[in-house]
C-alpha positions in Angstrom: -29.4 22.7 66.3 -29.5 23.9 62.7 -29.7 21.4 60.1 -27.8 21.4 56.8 -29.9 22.8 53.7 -30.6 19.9 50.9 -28.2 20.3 48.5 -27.4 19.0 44.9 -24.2 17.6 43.7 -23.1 19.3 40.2 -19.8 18.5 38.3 -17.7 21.1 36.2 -15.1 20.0 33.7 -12.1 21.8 34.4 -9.0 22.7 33.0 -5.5 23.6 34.5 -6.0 27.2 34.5 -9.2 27.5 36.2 -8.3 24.8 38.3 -5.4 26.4 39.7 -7.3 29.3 39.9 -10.3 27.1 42.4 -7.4 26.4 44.4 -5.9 29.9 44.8 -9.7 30.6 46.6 -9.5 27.9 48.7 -11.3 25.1 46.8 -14.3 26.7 47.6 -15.3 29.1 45.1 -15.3 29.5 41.2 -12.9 32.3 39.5 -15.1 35.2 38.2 -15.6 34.3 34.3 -13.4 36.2 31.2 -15.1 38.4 29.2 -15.8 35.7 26.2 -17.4 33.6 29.0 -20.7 34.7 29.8 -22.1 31.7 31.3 -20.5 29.2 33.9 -22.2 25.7 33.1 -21.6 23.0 35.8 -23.1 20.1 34.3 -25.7 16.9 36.0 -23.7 14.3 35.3 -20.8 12.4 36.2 -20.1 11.1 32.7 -21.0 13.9 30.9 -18.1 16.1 33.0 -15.6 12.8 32.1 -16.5 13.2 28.6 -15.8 16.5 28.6 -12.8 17.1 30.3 -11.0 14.4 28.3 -12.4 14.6 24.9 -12.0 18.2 24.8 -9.8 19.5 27.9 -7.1 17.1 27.2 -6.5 17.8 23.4 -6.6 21.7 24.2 -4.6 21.8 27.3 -2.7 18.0 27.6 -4.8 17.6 31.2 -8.4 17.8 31.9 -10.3 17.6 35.4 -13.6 16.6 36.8 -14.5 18.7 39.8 -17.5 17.4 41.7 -19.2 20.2 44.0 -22.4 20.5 46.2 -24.8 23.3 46.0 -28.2 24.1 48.1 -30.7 22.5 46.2 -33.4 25.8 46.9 -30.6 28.6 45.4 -30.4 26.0 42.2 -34.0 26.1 41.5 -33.8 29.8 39.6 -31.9 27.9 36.9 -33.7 25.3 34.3 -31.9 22.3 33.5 -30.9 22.8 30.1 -30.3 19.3 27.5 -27.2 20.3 25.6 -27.3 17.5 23.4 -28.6 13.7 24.7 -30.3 12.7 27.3 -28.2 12.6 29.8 -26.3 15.7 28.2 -27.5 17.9 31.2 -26.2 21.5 31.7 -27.1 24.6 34.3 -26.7 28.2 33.0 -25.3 30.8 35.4 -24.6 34.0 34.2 -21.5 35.0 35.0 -22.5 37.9 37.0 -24.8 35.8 39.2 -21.7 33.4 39.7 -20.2 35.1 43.0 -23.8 34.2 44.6 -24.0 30.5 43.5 -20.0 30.7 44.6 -21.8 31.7 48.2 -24.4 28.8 48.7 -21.9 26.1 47.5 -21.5 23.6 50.5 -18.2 22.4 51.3 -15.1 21.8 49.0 -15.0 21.6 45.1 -12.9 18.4 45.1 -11.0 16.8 41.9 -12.7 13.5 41.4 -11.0 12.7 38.1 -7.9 13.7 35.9 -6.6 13.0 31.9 -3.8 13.3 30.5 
């Protein structure tokens, strides 16, 4: 029996393009980043996404979403944790050509957890 590899629950702040563009792959991969997007930043925190996603989704695209995902823990350690403001202002840095191999050790679904309108 092979057991499941430890794995670390991040959250992303999404919009309505990119999210219908995480469904068109199935819910279980990220959409390859435009060229004025260098970095994908899936953030620590639950409240931090929320914050995100409806102070600054909503007003630029009337809906924002929190998307909660799980990825192994050992693939995430290449990445420092990066404080992009407060305390618990918590960030990850992925360049966007690394993002098809953190796409390939998430774990499971990207779900929506939350949504503002």
């Amino acid at each position: 029996m092979t057991s499941r590899p430890e794995t670390t629950v991040l959250w992303r702040p999404t919009g309505p393009r990119e999210l219908d563009l995480v469904r068109e792959l199935g819910w279980h991969a990220w959409p390859p980043r435009l060229p004025e997007q260098p970095i994908f930043y899936p953030v620590l925190n639950e409240d931090y996404a929320i914050r995100i996603a409806r102070d600054w989704n909503v007003p630029q695209d009337g809906v924002g979403y929190v998307t909660r995902f799980a990825v192994e823990t050992e693939f995430l350690t290449r990445y420092p944790v990066r404080q992009a403001g407060g305390r618990t202002i918590l960030e990850l840095w992925v360049p966007a050509e690394e993002l098809d191999e953190l796409n390939a050790h998430i774990v499971g679904a990207i779900e929506v957890v939350h949504e503002f309108r």
